[in-house]
N, C-alpha and C positions, 0 to 999 in steps of 0.2 A: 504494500500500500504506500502510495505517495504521502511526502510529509506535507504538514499544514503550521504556519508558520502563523504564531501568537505573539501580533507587537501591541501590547501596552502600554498605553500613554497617563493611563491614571484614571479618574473618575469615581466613581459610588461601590463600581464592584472591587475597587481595593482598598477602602474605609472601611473604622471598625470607631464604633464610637468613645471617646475619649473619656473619663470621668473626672480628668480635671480641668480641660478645656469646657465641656458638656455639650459637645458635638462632634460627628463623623472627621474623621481625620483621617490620610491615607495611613493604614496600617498592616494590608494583606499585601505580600510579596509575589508578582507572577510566578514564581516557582511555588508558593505557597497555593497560589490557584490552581494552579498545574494538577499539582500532586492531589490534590482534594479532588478535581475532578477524575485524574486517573483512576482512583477507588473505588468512583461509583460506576466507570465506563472502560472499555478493554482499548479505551486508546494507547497507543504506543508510537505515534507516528509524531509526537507535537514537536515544536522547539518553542521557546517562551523567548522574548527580545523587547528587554525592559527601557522605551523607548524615552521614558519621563514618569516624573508618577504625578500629573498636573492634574487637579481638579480643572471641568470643561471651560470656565470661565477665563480663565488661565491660559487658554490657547490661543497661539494668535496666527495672524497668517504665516508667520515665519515658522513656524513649528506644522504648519500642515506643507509648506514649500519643504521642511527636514525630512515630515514622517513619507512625504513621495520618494525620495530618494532613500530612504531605509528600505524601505517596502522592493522599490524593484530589482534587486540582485536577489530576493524569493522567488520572482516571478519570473526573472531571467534564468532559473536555474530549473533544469527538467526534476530536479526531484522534488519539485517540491507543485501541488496541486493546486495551493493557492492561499491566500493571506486572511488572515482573521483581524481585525482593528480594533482593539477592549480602547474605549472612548468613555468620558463623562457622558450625559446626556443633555446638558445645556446646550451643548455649542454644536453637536453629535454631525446633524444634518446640514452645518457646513464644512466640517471637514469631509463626509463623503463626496458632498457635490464638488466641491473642489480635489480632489481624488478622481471623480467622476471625468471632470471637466479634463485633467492633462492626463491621464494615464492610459494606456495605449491597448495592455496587456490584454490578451483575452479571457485569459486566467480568472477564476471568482475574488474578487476584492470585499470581503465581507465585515462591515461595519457594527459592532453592539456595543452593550452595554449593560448596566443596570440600573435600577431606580430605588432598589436598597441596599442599603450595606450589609456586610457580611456580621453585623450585629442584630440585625431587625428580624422580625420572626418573618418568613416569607420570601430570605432573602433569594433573589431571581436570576443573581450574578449566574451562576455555574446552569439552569437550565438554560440562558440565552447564548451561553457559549458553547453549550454540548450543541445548542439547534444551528450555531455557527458555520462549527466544523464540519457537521453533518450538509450547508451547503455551501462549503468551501470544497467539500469531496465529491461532488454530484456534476454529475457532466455537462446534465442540464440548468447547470448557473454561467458554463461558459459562454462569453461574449456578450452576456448583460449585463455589462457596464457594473456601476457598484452598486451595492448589494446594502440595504440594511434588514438586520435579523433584529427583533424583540418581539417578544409574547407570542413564539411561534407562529410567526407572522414573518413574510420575506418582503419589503418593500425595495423602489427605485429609488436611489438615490435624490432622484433630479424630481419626484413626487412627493417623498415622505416630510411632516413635519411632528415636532411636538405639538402636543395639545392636550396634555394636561401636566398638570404640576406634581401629582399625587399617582393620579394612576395607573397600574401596571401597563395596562394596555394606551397609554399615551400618544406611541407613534403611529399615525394614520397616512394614510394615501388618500387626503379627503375627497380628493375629486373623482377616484378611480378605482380605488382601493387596492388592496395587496395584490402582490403579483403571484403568492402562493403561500401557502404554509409548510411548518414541519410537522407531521402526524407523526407519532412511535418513531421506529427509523426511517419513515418517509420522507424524502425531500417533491413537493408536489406544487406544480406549476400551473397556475387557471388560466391567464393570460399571457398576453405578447406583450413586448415591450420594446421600443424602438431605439435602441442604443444613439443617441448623437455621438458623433466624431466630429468633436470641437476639433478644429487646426490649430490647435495652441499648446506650445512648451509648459515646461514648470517656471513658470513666472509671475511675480506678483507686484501692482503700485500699493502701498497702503495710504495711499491720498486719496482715498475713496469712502463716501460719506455715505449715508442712510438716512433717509427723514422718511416721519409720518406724520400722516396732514390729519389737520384738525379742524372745525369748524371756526373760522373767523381768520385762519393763520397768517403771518404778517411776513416779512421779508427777512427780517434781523437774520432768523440765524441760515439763511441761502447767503447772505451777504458776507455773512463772517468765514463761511467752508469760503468762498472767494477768495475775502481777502487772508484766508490761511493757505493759501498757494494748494488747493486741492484741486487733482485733477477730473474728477467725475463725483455726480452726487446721483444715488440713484434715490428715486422718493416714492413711499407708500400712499398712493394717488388714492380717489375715493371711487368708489364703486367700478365703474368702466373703463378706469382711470381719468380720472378729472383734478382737478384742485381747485383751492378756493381762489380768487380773481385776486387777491392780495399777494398773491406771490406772484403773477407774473411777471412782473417789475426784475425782481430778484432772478426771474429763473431767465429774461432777456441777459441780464447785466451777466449772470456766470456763462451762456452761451458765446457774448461777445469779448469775454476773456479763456474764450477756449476750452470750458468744460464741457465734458460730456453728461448729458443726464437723460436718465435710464427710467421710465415711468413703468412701476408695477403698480399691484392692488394692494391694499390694506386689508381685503376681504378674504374669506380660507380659500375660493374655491372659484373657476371661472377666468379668461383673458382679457388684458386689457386689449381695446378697439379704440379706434376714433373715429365714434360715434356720433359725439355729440362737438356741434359747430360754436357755442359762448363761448365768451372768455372765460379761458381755463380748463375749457372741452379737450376733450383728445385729439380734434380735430385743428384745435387752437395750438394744443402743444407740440403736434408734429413740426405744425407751421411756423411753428420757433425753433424749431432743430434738436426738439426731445425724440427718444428713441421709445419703443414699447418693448414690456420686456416677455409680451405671448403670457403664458400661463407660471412664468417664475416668480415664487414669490421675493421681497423685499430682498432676503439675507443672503437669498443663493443667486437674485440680480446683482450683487453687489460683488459676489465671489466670483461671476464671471464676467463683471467690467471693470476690474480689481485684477486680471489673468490675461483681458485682452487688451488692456490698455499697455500693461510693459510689456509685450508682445509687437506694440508700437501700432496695432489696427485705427486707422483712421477712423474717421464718421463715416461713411459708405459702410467699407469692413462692417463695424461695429453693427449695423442695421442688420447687414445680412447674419450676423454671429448669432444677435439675438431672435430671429429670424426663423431659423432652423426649426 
C-alpha cells in the first residue's frame, strides 16, 4: 500500500485544555496522533511532518505559500498516494482554496481538521483523519482538485465554507452540497466536480484587502487601503453584488490609482451579475473597472486576486481568471 503523508500545521485536533491558562492550548504531538490512531486502525503506511503547531488564526499567506512547497516532494514522489493537511478550522477553507488555486498534482490533497480538542468528550480529531486517509487512498479522489474531509462529508475546496461556530457538522457546500461521503471503509462519490486549472505559480501580494458592505457605508476606509499602497480590494457587495452609492467615490479614486477590485456576495449562496443599472449596481461597477468574482465567496476572492496579482495578471487577465 502507498504511503499517505500527514503534514500538520496545528489547530483544535492538537489542543488539550490547559488548567492554568483555562483554555485549549496546543498540547497533542503529531506522532502522539499518529500513534493513537494506529491503535484503533491497521494503518501502517503514514508518515506525520510536523509542519507548525499554529492555531488557524495564526496562518497567514506566507505559511500557506511554505505549506505548498512542503507538500509537493509527497506528491512528487511515487510512493506516496497522497497528502492529508491537519489545519485549524478558522482559516481551514483558505488554505485549501489557495492549495486549490496553485497546485498542479493530481494526486488527493486532502484538507481537515477538528472542532474539538482532544480534551472535550466527542473529540472528532482522529474520526476526520481516519475518513482523510481513507480518501487520500481512493482513486477516485484523483484529479479533484483539493479535497476537504469533516463529519464524513468530502467537500470542494473552491465550494466548502464554515458555518457554524459550534457544530460538528459546520463545513457545508451551501450551494451544492458534498461531493461525497465516507461510509464504514467507503470512500463514495455522488457528484462531479469540475476541477479549474488556474495558470498560476505559488505566489502571493499581501496588499490585498477585504471589505463588507453595510447599509449606509461611506468611503473612509476604501480611501485609507488606497492611501496604504494596496494593490487590490476585493468587497463583500450586497445581494447581486451591489453596494451602497456612498462608496462609489472611493471605489473611482482606488481604480484610478490602479487597484484592482474584485466584487463578491456577502450572501452564503448564489453569483454575483450585473444586473442591476443604479449607482452602485453591478452594472455600474463593471463600468468603473470592478471585476465579478462568479460564485467565490469574499475570502477565497481575495486568495485568488492575492495569487494572481504577483503572478503580474493584468485587468483583462484578471476578468478572465475570475471568469472560469
Amino acid at each position: 500500500m502507498k504511503k499517505i503523508a500527514l503534514v500538520f500545521t496545528g489547530g483544535t485536533i492538537a489542543m488539550k485544555v490547559s488548567s492554568k491558562l483555562q483554555g485549549a492550548i496546543p498540547g497533542v504531538t503529531p506522532e502522539e496522533i499518529v500513534a493513537t490512531l494506529k491503535e484503533a486502525t491497521d494503518y501502517d503506511n503514514l508518515e506525520a511532518i510536523e509542519f507548525s503547531k499554529l492555531p488557524s488564526p495564526s496562518i497567514a499567506p506566507e505559511n500557506m505559500y511554505e505549506l505548498k512547497n512542503t507538500i509537493d516532494p509527497f506528491l512528487n514522489d511515487d510512493a506516496y498516494a497522497g497528502v492529508v493537511v491537519v489545519h485549524g478550522t478558522d482559516t481551514l477553507e483558505e488554505t485549501a482554496f489557495y492549495l486549490d488555486v496553485v497546485s498542479k498534482s493530481d494526486k488527493p490533497i486532502v484538507v481537515t481538521g477538528s472542532m474539538k480538542n482532544a480534551s472535550e468528550l466527542g473529540y472528532d480529531g482522529l474520526t476526520n483523519l481516519d475518513s482523510s486517509i481513507k480518501v487520500a487512498l481512493s482513486e477516485e479522489s484523483r484529479q479533484k482538485g483539493v479535497l476537504v474531509v469533516m463529519n464524513y462529508q468530502i467537500h470542494a475546496a473552491a465550494e466548502v465554507t464554515k458555518t457554524h461556530t459550534l457544530n460538528l457538522d459546520t463545513f457545508k457546500s451551501v450551494e451544492f452540497g458534498p461531493l461525497g461521503i465516507i461510509d464504514d471503509e467507503d470512500v463514495l462519490y455522488y457528484r462531479m466536480h469540475k476541477r479549474k486549472d488556474y495558470p498560476l505559480k505559488n505566489a502571493y501580494s499581501d496588499n490585498v484587502a477585504l471589505l463588507k458592505t453595510y447599509a449606509g457605508m461611506r468611503n473612509d476606509m476604501l480611501e485609507h487601503f488606497v492611501d496604504a499602497g494596496y494593490r487590490g480590494i476585493v468587497i463583500e457587495a450586497l445581494g447581486r453584488g451591489n453596494v451602497p452609492p456612498g462608496l462609489m467615490e472611493g471605489i473611482k479614486k482606488a481604480r484610478a490609482n490602479g487597484l484592482e477590485i474584485v466584487i463578491a456576495s456577502r450572501t452564503m449562496a448564489g453569483r454575483v451579475l450585473d444586473t442591476y443599472g443604479y449607482i452602485g449596481g453591478g452594472k455600474d461597477l463593471i463600468k468603473n473597472g470592478c471585476i465579478l468574482a462568479g460564485t467565490l465567496s469574499g475570502v477565497k476572492a481575495r486568495i485568488l486576486l492575492m495569487i494572481a496579482l504577483e503572478n503580474g495578471l493584468e485587468h483583462e487577465q484578471l476578468q478572465k481568471i475570475f471568469a472560469m
